[in-house]
C-alpha positions as CSV (number, residue, x, y, z in Angstrom):
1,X,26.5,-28.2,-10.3
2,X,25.6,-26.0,-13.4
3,X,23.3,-22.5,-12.2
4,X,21.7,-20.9,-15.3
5,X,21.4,-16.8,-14.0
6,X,18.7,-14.7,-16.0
7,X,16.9,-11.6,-15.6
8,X,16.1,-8.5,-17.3
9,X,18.6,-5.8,-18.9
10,X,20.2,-3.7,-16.2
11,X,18.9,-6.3,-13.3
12,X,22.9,-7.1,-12.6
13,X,22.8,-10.8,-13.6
14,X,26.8,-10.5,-15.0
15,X,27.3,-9.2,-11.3
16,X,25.4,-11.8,-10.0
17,X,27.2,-14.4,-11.6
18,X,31.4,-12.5,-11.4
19,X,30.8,-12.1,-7.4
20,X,29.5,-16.1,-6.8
21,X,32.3,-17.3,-9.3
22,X,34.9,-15.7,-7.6
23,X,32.8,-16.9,-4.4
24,X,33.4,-20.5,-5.4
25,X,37.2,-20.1,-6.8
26,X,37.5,-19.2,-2.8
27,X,36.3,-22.0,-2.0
28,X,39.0,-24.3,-4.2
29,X,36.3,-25.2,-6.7
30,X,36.5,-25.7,-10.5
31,X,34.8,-23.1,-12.2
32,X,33.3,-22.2,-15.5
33,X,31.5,-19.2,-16.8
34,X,30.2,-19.7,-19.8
35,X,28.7,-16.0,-21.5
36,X,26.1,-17.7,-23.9
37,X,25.1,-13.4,-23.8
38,X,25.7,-12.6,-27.3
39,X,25.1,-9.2,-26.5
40,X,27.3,-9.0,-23.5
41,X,30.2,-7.0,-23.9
42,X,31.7,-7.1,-20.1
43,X,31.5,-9.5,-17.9
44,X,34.7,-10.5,-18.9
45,X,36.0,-7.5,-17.2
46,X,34.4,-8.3,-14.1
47,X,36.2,-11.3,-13.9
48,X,39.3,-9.6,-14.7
49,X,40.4,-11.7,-17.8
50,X,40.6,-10.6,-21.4
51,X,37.5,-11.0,-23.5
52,X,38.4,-15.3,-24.8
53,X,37.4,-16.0,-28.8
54,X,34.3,-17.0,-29.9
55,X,33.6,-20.7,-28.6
56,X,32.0,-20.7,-32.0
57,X,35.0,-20.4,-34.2
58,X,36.3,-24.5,-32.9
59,X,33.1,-25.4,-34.5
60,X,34.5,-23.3,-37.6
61,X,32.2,-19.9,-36.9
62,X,28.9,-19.2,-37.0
63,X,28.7,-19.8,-41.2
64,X,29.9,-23.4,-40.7
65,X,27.3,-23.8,-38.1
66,X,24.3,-22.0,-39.6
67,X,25.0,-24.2,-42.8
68,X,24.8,-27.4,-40.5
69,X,21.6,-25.9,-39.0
70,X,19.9,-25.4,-42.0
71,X,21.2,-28.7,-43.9
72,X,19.2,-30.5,-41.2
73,X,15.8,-28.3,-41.7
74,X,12.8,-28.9,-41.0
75,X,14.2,-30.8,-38.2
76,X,17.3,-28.5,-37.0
77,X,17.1,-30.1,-33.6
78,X,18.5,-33.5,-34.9
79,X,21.6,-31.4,-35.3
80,X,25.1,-33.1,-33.1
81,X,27.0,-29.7,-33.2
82,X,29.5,-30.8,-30.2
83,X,29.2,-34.5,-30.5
84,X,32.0,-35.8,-28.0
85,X,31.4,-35.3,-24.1
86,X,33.0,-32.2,-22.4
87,X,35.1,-31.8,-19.0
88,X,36.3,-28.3,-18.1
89,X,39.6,-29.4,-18.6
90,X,39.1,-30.6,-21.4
91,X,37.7,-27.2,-23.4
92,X,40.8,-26.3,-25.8
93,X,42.9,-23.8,-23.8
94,X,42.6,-21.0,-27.0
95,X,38.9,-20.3,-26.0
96,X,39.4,-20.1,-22.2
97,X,40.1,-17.1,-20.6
98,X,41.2,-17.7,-16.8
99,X,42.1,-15.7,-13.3
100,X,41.7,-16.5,-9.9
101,X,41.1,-20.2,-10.9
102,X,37.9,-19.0,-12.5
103,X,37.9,-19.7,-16.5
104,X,35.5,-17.8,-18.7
105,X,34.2,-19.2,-22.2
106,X,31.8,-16.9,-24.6
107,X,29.6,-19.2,-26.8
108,X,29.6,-16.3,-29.9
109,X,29.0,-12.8,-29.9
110,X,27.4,-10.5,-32.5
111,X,30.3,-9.0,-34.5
112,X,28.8,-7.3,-37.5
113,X,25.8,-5.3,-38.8
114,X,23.3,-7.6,-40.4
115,X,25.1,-10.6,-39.6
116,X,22.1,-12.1,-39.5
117,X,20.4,-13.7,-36.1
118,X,21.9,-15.7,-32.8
119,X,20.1,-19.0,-33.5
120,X,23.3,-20.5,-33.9
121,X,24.8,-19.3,-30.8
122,X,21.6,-20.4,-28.8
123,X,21.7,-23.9,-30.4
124,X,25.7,-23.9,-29.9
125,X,25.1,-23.4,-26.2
126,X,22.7,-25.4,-25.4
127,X,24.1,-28.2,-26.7
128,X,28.0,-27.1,-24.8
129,X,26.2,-27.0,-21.5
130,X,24.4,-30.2,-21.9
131,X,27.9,-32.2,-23.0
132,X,29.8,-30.6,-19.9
133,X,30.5,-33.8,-17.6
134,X,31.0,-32.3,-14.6
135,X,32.8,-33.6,-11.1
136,X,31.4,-33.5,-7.6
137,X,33.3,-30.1,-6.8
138,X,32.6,-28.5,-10.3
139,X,30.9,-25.4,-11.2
140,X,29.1,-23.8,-14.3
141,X,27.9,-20.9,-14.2
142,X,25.7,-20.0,-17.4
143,X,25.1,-16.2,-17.5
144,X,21.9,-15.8,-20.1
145,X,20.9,-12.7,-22.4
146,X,18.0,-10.5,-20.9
147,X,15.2,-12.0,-21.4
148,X,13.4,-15.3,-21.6
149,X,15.0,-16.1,-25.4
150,X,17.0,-19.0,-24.1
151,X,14.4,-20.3,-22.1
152,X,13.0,-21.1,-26.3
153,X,16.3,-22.4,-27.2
154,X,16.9,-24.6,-24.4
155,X,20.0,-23.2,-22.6
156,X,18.4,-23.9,-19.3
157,X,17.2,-27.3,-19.4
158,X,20.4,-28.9,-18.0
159,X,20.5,-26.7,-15.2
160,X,20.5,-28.1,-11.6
161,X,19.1,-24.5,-10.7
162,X,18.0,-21.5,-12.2
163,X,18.8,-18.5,-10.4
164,X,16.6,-14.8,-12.1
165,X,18.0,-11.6,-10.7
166,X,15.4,-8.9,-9.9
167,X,16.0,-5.1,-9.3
168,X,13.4,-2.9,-8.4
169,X,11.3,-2.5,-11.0
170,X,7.5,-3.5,-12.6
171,X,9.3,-5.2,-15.5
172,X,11.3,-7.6,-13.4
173,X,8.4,-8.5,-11.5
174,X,6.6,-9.2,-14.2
175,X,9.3,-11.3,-15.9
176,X,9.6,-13.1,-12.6
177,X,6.3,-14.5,-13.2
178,X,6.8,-15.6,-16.9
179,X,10.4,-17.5,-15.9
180,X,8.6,-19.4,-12.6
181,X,5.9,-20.8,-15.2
182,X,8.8,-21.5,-17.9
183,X,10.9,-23.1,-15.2
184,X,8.2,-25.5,-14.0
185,X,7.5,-26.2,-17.4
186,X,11.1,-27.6,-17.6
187,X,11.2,-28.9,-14.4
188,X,14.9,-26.8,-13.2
189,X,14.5,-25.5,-9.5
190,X,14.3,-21.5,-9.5
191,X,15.5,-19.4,-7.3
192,X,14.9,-15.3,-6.9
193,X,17.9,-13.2,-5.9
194,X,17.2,-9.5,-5.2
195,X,19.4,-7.2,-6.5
196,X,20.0,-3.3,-6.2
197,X,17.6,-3.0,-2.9
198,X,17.2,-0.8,-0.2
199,X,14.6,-1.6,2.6
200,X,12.1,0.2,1.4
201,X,12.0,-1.6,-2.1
202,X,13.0,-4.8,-1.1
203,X,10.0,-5.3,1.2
204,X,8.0,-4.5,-1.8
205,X,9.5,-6.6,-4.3
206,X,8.8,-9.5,-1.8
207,X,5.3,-8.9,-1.4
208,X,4.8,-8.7,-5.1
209,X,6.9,-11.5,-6.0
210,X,4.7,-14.7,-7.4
211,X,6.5,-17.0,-4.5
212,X,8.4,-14.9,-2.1
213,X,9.3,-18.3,-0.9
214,X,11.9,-18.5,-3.7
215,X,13.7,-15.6,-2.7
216,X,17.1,-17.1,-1.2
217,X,19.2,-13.8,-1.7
218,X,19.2,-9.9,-1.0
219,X,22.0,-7.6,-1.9
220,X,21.2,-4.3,-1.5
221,X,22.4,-1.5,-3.5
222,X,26.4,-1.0,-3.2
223,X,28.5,1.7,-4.0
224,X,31.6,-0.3,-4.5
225,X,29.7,-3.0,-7.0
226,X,28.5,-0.1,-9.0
227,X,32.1,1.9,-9.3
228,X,33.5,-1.3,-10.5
229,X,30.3,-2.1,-12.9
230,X,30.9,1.4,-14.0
231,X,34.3,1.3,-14.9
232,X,34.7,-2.6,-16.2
233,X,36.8,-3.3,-12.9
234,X,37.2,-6.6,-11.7
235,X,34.5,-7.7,-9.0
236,X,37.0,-9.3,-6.2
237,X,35.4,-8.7,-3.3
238,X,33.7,-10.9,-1.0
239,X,30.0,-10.2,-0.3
240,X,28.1,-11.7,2.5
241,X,25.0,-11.8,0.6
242,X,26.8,-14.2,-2.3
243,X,28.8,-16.3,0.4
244,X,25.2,-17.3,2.2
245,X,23.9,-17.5,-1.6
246,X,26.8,-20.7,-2.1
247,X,26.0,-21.8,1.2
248,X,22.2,-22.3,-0.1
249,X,23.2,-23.6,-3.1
250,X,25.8,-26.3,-1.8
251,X,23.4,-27.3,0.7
252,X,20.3,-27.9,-1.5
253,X,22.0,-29.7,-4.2
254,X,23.5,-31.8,-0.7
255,X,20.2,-32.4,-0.3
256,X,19.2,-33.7,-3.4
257,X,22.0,-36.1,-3.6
């Protein structure tokens, strides 16, 4: 199963996708988290592993692949940057970062002033995720920059589900209606997961939501999530809002199959 888990700055996607990683390594699945955030700076912390290399520097760093990219132009999508089909076991060991049976991967991150954009990085992922061959008792777990940019470069096309996290405010809601129109456009399953609530604001998010039907998870504002956000601890706890959130998930894709 590969989930692809956006939202806006701040909404606690990383969280999102540390607490039902580590749900899933409970559960004596294979799993992968794969930072395509090239922005993101700490969600290897939250899985407790150090920060892996640049997934980017096997394909021999951004240069070598921005070349590539533009070689191929005007048509940069006829570009094979991966070429050979992937298994998690089979990603080379020097860009894996792993604890608790969870491994980690970061696509590329931006380094340098003026290095120039994250095309590369986009294209890179997109193309990792869709080469992953997966077993039945697999999971990836793609966590997105803010934002809808990798809904334009693809990243979440191969998803079996895409899961946008939403904390209380006008701009997630209003994102939350641009993602359900990009997500039927690609035809990927979304799913709303309410983050940072208390009663009060979670009642309103649902009746301003575009399809409160979507909503399959709450988890409401928690001291000990924060603390550990806060100080880039590890996120090993269990949360009951997460372990009904796998159930969901592991009974839907069921269904499908």
């Amino acid at each position: 199963m590969k989930i692809a888990i956006c939202g806006k700055g701040g909404s606690g996607k990383s969280t999102v996708a540390a607490l039902l990683a580590r749900e899933y390594a409970r559960r004596n699945r294979a799993v992968l988290v794969v930072d395509t955030d090239e922005s993101n700076l700490g969600l290897h912390r939250l899985l407790g592993t150090d920060a892996p290399p640049d997934l980017m520097g096997y394909f021999g760093g951004k240069g070598a692949v921005t070349e590539k990219i533009m070689a191929a132009m005007p048509d940069p999508s006829s570009v094979d940057l991966v070429g050979e089909t992937w298994t998690i076991d089979g990603i080379p060991r020097d860009y894996v970062a792993l604890e608790n049976w969870v491994r980690l991967v970061a696509i590329g991150k931006i380094h340098d002033a003026g290095e120039g954009c994250a095309c590369p990085m986009g294209m890179l992922a997109r193309q990792f995720l869709d080469h992953l061959d997966l077993g039945d008792d697999e999971v990836v777990i793609a966590d997105t920059e803010a934002g809808i940019e990798h809904f334009g470069r693809g990243v979440d096309q191969g998803a079996d589900v895409i899961l946008m996290v939403v904390d209380p405010s006008f701009e997630s809601l209003r994102l939350a209606e641009k993602v359900a129109d990009m997500a039927a456009r690609i035809g990927v399953p979304l799913r709303y997961v309410l983050n940072k609530t208390d009663p009060i604001s979670a009642a309103r998010l649902r009746e301003s939501m575009p399809d409160p039907s979507r909503v399959v998870c709450e988890i409401p504002q928690d001291p000990g999530i924060l603390a550990a956000g806060l100080d880039g601890r590890v996120l090993d706890q269990s949360h009951p809002a997460i372990v009904a959130l796998a159930n969901l998930l592991d009974g839907t894709r069921e269904g499908r199959a």
